[in-house]
PDB file of N, H, CA, C and O in Angstrom:
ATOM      1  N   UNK A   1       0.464   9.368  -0.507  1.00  0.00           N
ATOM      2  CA  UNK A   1       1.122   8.898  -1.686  1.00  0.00           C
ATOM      3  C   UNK A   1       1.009   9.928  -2.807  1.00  0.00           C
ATOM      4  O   UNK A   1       1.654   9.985  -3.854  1.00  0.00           O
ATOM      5  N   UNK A   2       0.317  10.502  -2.482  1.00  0.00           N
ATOM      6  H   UNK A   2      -0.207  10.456  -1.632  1.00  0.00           H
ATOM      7  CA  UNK A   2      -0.201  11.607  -3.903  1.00  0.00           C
ATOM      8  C   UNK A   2       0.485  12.918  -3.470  1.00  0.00           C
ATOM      9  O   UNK A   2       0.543  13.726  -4.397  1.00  0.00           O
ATOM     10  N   UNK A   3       0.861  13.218  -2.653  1.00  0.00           N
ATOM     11  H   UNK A   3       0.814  12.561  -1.901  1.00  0.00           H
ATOM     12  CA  UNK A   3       1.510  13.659  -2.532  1.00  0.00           C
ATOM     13  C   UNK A   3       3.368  14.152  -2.780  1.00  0.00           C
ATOM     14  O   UNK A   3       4.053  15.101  -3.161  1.00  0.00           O
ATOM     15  N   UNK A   4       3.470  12.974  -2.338  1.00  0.00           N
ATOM     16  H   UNK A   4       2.913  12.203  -2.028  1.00  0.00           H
ATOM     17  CA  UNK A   4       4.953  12.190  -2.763  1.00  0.00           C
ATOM     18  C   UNK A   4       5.065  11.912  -4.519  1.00  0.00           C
ATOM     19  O   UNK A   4       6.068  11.934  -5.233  1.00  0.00           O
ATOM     20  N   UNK A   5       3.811  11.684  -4.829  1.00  0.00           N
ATOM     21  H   UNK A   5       2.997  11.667  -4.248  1.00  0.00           H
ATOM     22  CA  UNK A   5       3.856  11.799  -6.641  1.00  0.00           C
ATOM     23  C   UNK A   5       3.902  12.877  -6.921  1.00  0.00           C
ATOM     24  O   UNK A   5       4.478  13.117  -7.982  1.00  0.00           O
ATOM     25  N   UNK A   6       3.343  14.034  -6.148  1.00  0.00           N
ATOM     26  H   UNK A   6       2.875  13.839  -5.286  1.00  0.00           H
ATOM     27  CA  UNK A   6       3.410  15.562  -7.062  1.00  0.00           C
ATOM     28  C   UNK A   6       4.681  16.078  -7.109  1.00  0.00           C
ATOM     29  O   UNK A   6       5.125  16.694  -8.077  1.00  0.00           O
ATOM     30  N   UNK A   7       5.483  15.772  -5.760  1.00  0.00           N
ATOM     31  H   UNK A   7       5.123  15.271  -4.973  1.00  0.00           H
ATOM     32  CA  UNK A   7       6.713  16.852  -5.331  1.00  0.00           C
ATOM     33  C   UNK A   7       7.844  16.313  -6.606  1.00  0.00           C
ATOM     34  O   UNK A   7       8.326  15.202  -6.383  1.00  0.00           O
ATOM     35  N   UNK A   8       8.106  16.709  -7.356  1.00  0.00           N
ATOM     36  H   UNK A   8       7.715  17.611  -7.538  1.00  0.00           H
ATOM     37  CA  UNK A   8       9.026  17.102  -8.446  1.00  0.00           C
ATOM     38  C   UNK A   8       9.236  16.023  -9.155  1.00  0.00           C
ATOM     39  O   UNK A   8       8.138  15.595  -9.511  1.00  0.00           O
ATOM     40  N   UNK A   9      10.260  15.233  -9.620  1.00  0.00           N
ATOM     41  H   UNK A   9      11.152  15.581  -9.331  1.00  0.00           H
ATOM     42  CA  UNK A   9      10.993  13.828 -10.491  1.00  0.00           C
ATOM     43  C   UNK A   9      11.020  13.152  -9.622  1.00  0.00           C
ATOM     44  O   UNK A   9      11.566  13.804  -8.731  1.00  0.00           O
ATOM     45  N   UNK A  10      10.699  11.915  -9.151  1.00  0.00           N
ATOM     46  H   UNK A  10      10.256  11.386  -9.874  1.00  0.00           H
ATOM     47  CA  UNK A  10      10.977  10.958  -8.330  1.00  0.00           C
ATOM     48  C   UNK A  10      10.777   9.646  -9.080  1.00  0.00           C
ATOM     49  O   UNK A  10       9.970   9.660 -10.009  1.00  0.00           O
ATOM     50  N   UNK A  11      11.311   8.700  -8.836  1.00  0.00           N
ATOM     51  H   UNK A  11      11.967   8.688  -8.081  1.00  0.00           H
ATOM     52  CA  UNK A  11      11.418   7.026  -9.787  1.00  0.00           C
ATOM     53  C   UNK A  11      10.504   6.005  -9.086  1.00  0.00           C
ATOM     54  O   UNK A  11       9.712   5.203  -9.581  1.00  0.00           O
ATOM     55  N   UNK A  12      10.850   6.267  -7.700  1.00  0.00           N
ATOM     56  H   UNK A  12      11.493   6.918  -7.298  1.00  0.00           H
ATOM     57  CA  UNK A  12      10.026   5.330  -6.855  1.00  0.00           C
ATOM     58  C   UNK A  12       9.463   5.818  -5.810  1.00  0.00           C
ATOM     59  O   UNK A  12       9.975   6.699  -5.119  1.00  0.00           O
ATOM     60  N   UNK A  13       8.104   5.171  -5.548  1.00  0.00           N
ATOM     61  H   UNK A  13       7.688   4.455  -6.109  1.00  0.00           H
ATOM     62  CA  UNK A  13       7.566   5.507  -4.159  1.00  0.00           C
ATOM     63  C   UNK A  13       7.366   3.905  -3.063  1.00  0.00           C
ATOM     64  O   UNK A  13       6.802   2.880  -3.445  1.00  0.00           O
ATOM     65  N   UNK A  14       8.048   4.133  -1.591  1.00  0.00           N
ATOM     66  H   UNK A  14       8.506   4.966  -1.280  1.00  0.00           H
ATOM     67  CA  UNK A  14       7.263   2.555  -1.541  1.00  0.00           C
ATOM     68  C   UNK A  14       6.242   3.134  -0.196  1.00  0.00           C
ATOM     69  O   UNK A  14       5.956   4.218   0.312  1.00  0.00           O
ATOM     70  N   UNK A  15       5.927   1.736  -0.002  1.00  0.00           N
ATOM     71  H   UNK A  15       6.160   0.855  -0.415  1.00  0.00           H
ATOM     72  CA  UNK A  15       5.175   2.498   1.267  1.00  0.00           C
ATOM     73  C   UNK A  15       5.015   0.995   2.114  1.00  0.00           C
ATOM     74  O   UNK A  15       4.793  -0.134   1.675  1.00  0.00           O
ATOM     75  N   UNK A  16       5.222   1.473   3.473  1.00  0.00           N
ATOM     76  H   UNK A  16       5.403   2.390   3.829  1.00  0.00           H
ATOM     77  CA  UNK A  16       5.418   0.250   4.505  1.00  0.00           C
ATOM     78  C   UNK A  16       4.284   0.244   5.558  1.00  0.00           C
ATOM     79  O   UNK A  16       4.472   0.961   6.540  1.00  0.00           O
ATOM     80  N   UNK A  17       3.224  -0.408   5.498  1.00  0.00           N
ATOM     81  H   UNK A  17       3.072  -0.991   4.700  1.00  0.00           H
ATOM     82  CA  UNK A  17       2.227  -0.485   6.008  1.00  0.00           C
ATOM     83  C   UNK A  17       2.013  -1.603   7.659  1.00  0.00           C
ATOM     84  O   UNK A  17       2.007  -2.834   7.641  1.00  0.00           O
ATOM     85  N   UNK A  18       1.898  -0.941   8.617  1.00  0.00           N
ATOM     86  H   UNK A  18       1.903   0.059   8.632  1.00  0.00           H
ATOM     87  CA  UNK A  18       1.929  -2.140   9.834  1.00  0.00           C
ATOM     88  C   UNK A  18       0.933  -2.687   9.686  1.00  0.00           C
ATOM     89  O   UNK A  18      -0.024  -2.231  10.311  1.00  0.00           O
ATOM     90  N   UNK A  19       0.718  -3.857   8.830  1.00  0.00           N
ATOM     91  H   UNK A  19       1.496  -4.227   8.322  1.00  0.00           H
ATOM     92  CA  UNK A  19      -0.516  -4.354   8.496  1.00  0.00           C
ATOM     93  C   UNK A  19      -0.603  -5.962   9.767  1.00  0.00           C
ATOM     94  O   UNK A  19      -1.514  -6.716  10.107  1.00  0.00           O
ATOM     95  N   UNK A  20       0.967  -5.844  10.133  1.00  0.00           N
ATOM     96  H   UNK A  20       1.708  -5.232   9.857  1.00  0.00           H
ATOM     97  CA  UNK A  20       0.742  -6.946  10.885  1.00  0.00           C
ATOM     98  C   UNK A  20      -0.258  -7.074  11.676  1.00  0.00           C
ATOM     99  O   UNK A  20      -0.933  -8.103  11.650  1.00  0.00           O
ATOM    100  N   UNK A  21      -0.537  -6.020  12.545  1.00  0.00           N
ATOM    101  H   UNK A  21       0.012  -5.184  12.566  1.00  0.00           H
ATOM    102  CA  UNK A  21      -1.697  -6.209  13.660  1.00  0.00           C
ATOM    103  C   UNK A  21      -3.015  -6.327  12.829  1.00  0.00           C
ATOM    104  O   UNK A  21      -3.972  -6.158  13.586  1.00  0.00           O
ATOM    105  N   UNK A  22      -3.351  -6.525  11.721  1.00  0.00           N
ATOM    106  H   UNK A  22      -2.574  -6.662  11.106  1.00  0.00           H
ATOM    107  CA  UNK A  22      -4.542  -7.082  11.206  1.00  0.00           C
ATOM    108  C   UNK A  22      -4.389  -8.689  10.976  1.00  0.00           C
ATOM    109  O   UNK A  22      -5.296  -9.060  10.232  1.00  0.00           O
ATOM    110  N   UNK A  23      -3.633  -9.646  11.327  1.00  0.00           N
ATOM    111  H   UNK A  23      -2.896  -9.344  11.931  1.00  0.00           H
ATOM    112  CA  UNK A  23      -3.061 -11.004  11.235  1.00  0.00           C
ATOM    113  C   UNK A  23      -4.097 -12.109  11.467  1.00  0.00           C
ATOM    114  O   UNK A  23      -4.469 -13.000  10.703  1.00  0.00           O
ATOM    115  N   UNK A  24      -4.598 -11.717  13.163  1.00  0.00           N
ATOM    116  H   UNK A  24      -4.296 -10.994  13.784  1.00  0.00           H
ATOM    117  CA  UNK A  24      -5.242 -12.436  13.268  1.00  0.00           C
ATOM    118  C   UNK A  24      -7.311 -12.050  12.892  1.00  0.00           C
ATOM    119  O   UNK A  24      -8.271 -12.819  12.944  1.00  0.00           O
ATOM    120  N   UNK A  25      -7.249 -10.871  12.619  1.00  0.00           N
ATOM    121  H   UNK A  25      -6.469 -10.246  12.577  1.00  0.00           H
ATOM    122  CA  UNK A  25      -8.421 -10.466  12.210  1.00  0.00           C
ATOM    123  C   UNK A  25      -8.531 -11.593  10.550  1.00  0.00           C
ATOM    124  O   UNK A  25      -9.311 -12.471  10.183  1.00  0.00           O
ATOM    125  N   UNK A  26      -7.473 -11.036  10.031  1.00  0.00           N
ATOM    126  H   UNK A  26      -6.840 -10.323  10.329  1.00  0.00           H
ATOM    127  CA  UNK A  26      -7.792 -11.721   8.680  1.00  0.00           C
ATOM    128  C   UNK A  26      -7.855 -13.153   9.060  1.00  0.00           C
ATOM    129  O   UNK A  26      -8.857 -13.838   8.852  1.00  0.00           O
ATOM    130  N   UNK A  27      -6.539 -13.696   9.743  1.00  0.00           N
ATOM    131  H   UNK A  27      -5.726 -13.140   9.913  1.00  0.00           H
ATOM    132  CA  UNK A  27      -7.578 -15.272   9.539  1.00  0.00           C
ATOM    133  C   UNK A  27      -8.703 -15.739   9.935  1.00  0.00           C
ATOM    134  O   UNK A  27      -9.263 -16.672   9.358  1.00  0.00           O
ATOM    135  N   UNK A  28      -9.333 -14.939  11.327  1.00  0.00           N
ATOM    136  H   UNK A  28      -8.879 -14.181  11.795  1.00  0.00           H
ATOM    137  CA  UNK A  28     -10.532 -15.329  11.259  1.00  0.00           C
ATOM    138  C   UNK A  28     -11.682 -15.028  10.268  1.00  0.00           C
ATOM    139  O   UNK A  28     -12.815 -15.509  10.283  1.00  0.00           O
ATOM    140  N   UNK A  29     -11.174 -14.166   9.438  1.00  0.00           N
ATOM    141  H   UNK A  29     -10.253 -13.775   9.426  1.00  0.00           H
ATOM    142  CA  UNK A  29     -12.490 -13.818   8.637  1.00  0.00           C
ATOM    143  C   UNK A  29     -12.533 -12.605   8.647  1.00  0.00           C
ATOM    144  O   UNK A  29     -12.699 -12.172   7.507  1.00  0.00           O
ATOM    145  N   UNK A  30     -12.453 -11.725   9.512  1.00  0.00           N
ATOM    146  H   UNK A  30     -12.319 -12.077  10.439  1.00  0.00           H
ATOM    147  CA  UNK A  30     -12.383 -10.554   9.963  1.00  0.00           C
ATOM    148  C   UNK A  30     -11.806  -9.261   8.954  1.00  0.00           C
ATOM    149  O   UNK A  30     -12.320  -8.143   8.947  1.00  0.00           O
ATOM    150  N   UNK A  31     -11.022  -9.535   8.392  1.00  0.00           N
ATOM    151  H   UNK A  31     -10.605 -10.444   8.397  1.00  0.00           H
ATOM    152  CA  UNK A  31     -10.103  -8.595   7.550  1.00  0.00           C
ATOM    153  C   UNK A  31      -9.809  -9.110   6.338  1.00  0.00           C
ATOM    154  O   UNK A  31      -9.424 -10.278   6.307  1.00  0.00           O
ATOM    155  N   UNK A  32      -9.930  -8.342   5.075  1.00  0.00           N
ATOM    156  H   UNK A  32     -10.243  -7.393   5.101  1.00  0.00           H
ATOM    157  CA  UNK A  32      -9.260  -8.344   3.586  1.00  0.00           C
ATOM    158  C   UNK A  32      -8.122  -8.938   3.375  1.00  0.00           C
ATOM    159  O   UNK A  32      -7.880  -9.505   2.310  1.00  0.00           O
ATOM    160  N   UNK A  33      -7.179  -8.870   4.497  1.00  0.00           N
ATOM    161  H   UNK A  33      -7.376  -8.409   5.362  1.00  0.00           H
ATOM    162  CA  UNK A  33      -6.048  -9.329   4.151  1.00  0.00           C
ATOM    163  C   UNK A  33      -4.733  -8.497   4.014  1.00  0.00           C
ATOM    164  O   UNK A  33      -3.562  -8.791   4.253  1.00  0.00           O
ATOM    165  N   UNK A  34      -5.692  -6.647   3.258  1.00  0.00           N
ATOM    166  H   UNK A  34      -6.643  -6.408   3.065  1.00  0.00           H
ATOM    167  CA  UNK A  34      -4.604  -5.851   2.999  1.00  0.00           C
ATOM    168  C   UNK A  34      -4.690  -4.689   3.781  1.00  0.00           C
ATOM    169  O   UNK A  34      -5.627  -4.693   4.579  1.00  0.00           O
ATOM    170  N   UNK A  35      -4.213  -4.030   3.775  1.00  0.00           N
ATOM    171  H   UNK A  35      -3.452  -4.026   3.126  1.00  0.00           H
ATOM    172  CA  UNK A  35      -4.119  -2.268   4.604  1.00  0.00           C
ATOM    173  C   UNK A  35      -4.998  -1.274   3.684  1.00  0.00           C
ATOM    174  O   UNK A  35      -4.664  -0.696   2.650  1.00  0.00           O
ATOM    175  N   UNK A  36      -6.348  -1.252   4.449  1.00  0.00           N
ATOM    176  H   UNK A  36      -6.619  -1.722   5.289  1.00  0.00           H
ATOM    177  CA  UNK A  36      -7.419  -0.205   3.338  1.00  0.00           C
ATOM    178  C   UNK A  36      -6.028   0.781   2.627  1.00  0.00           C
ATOM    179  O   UNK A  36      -5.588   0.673   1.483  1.00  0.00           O
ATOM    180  N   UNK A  37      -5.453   1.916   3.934  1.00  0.00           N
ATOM    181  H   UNK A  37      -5.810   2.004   4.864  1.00  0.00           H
ATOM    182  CA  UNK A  37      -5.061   2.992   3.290  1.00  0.00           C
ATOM    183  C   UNK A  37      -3.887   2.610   2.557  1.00  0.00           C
ATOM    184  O   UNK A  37      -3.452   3.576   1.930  1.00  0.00           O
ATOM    185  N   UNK A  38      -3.207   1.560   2.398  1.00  0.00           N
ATOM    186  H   UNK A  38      -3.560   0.776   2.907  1.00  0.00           H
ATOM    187  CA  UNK A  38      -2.599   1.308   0.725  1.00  0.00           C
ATOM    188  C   UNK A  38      -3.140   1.473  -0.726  1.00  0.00           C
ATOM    189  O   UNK A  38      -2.618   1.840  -1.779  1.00  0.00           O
ATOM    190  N   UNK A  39      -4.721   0.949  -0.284  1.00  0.00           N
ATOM    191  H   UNK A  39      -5.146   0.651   0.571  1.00  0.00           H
ATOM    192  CA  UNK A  39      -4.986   0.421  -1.677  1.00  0.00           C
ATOM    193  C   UNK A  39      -5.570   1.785  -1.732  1.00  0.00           C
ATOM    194  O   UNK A  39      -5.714   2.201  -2.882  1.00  0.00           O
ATOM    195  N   UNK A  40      -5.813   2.305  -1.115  1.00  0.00           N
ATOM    196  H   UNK A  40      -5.696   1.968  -0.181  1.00  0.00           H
ATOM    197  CA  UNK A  40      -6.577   3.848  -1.324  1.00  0.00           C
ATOM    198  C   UNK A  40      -6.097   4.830  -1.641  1.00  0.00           C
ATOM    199  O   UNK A  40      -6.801   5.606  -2.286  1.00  0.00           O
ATOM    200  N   UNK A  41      -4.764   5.193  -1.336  1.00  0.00           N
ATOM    201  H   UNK A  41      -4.192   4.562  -0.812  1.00  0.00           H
ATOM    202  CA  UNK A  41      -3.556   5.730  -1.787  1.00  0.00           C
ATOM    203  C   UNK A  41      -2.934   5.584  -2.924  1.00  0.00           C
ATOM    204  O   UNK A  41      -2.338   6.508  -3.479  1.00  0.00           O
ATOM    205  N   UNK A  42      -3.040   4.092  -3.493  1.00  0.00           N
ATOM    206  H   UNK A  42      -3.524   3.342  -3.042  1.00  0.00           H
ATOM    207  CA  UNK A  42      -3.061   3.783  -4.742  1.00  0.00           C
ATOM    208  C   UNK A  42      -3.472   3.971  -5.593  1.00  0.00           C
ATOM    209  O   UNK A  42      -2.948   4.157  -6.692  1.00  0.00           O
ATOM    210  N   UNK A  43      -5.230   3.965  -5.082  1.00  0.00           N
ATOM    211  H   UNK A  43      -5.656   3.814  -4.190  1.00  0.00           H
ATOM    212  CA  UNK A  43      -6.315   4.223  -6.405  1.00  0.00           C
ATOM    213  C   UNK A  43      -6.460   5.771  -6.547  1.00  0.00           C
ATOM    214  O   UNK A  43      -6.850   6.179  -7.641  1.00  0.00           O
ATOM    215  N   UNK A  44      -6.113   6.944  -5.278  1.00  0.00           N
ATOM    216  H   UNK A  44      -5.797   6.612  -4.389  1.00  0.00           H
ATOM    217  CA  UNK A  44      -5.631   8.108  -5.442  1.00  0.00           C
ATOM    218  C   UNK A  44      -4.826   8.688  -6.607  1.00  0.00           C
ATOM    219  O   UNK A  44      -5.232   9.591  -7.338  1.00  0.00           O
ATOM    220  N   UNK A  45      -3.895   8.204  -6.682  1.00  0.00           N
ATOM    221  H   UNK A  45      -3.565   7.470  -6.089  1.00  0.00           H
ATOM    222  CA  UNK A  45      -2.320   8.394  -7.244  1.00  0.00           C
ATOM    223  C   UNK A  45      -2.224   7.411  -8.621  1.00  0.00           C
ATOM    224  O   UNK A  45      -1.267   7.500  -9.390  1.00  0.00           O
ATOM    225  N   UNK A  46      -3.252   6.538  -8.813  1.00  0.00           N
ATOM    226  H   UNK A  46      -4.029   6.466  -8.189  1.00  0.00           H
ATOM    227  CA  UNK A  46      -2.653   6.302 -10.232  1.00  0.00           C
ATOM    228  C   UNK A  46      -2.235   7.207 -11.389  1.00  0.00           C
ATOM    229  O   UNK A  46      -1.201   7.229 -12.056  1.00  0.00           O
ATOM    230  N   UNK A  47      -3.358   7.955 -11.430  1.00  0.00           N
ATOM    231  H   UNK A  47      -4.198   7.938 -10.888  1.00  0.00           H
ATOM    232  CA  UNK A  47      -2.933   8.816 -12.848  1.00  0.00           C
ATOM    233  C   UNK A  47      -1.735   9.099 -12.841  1.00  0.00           C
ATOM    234  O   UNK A  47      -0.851   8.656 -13.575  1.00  0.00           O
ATOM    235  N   UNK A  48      -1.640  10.103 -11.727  1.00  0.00           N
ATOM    236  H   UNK A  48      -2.358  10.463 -11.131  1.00  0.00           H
ATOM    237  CA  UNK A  48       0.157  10.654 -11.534  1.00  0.00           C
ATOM    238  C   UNK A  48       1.153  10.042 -11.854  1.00  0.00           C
ATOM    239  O   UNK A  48       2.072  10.449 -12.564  1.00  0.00           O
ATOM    240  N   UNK A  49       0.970   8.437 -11.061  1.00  0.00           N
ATOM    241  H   UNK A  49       0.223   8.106 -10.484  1.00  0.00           H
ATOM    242  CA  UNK A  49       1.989   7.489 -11.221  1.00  0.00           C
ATOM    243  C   UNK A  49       2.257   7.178 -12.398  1.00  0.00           C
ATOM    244  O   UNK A  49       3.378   7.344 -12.879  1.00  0.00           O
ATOM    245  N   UNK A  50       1.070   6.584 -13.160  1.00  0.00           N
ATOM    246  H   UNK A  50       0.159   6.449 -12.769  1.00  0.00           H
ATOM    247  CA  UNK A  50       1.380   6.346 -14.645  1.00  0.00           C
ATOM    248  C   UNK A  50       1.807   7.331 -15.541  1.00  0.00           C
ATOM    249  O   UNK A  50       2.684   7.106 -16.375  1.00  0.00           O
ATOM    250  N   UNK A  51       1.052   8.775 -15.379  1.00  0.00           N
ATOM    251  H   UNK A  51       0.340   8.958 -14.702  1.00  0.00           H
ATOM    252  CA  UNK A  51       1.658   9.513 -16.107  1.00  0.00           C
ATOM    253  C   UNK A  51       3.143  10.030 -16.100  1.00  0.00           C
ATOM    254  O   UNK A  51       3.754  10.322 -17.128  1.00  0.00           O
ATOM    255  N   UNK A  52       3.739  10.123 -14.619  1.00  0.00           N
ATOM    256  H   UNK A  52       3.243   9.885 -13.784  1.00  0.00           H
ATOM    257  CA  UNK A  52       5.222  10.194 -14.813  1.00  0.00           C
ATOM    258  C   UNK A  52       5.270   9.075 -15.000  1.00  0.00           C
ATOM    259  O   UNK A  52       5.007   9.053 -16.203  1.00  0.00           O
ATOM    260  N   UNK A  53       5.472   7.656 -14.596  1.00  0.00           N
ATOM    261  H   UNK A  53       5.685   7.674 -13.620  1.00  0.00           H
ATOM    262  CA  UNK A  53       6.124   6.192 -15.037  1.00  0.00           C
ATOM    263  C   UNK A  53       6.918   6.167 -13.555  1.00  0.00           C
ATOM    264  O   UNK A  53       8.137   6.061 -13.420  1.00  0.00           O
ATOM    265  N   UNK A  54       6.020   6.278 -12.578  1.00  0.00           N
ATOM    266  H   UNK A  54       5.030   6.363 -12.687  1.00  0.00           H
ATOM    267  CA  UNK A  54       6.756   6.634 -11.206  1.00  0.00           C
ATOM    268  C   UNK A  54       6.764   4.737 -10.844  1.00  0.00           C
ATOM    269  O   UNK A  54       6.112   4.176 -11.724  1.00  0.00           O
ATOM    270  N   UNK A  55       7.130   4.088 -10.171  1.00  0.00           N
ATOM    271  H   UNK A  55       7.659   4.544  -9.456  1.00  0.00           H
ATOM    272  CA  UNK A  55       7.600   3.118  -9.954  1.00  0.00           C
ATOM    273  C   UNK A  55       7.141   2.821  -8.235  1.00  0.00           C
ATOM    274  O   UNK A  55       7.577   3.431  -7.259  1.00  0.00           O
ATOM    275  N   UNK A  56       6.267   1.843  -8.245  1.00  0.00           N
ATOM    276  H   UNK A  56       5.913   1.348  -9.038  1.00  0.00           H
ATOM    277  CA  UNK A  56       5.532   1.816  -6.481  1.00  0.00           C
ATOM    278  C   UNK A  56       5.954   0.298  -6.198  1.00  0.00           C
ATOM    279  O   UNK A  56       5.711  -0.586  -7.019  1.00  0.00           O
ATOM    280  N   UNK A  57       6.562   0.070  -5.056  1.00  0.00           N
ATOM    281  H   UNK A  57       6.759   0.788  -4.389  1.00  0.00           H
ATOM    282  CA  UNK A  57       6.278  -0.751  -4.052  1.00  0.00           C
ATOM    283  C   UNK A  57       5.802  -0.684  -2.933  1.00  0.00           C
ATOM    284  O   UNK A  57       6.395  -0.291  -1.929  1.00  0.00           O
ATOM    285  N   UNK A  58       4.514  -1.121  -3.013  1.00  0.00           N
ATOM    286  H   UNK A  58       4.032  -1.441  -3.829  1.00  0.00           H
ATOM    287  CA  UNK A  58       4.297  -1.470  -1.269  1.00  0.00           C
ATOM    288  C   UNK A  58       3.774  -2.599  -0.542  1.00  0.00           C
ATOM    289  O   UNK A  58       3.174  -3.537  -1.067  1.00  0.00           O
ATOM    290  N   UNK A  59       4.062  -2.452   0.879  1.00  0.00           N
ATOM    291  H   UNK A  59       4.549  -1.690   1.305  1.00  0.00           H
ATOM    292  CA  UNK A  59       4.083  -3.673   1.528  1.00  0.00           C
ATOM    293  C   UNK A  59       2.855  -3.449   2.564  1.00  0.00           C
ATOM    294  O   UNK A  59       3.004  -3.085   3.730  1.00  0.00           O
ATOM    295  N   UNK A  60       1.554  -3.745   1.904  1.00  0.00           N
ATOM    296  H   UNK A  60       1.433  -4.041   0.957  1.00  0.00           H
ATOM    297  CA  UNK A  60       0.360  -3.593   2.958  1.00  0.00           C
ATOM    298  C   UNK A  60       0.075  -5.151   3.225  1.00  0.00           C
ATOM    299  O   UNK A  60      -0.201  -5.101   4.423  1.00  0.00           O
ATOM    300  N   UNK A  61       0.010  -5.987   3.001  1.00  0.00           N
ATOM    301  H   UNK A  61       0.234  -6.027   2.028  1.00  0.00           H
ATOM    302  CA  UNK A  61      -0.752  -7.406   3.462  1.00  0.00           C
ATOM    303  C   UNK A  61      -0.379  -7.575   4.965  1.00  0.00           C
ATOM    304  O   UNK A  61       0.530  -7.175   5.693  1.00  0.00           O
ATOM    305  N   UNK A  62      -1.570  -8.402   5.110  1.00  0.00           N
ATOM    306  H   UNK A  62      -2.308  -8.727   4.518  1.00  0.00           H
ATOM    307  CA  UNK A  62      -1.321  -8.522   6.157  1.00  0.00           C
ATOM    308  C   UNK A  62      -1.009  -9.733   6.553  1.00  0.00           C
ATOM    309  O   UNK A  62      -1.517 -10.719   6.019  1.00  0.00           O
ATOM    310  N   UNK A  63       0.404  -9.873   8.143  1.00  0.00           N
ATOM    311  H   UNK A  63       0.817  -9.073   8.577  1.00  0.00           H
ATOM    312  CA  UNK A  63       1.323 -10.341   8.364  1.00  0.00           C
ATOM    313  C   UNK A  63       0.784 -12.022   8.717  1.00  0.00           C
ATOM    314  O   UNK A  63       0.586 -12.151   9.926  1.00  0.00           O
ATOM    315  N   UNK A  64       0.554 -13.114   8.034  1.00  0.00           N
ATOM    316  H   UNK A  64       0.714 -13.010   7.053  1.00  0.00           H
ATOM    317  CA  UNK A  64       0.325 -14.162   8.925  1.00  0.00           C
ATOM    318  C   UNK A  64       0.982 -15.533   9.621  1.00  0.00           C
ATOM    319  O   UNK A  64       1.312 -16.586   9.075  1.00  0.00           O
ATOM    320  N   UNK A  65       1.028 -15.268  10.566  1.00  0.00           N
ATOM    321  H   UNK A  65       0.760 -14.413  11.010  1.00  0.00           H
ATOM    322  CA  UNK A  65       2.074 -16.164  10.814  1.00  0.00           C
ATOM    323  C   UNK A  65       1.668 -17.524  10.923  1.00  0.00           C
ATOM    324  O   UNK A  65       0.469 -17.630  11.181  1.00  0.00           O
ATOM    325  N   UNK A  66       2.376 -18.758  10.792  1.00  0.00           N
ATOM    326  H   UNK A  66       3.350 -18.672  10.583  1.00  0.00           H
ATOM    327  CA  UNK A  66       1.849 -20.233  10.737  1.00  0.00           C
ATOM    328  C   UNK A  66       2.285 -20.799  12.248  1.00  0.00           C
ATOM    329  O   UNK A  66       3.187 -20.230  12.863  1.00  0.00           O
ATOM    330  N   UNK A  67       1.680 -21.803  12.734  1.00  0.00           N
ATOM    331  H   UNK A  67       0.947 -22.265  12.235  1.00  0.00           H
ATOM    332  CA  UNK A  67       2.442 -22.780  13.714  1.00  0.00           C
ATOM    333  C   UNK A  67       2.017 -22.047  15.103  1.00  0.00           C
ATOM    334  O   UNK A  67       2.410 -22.494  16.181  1.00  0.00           O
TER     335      UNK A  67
END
């Protein structure tokens, strides 16, 4: 991600995380819920982000399905 913040003007970054296969870890207890290397990538790259006003979506949680 910090990367993708340095390389020149950019507005948005997103980032798509296969967090599904952590699904059933998290409901048992097992897992956070989210994709470590999202939030780590995140806490990397804030400054950058804020200082340009770069614009992030991402999709780390993880996937749970009901039923």
């Amino acid at each position: 991600m910090r990367r993708q913040a340095s390389l020149g003007d950019i507005d948005f970054i997103t980032g798509d995380y296969l967090a599904a296969n952590n699904a059933e870890a998290h409901r048992a207890g097992n897992h956070p819920g989210y994709e470590a290397a999202a939030w780590d990538g995140l806490k990397d790259t804030i400054d950058l982000i804020a200082e340009k006003g770069i614009r992030v979506v991402i999709n780390g949680g993880a996937l749970i399905r009901m039923g």
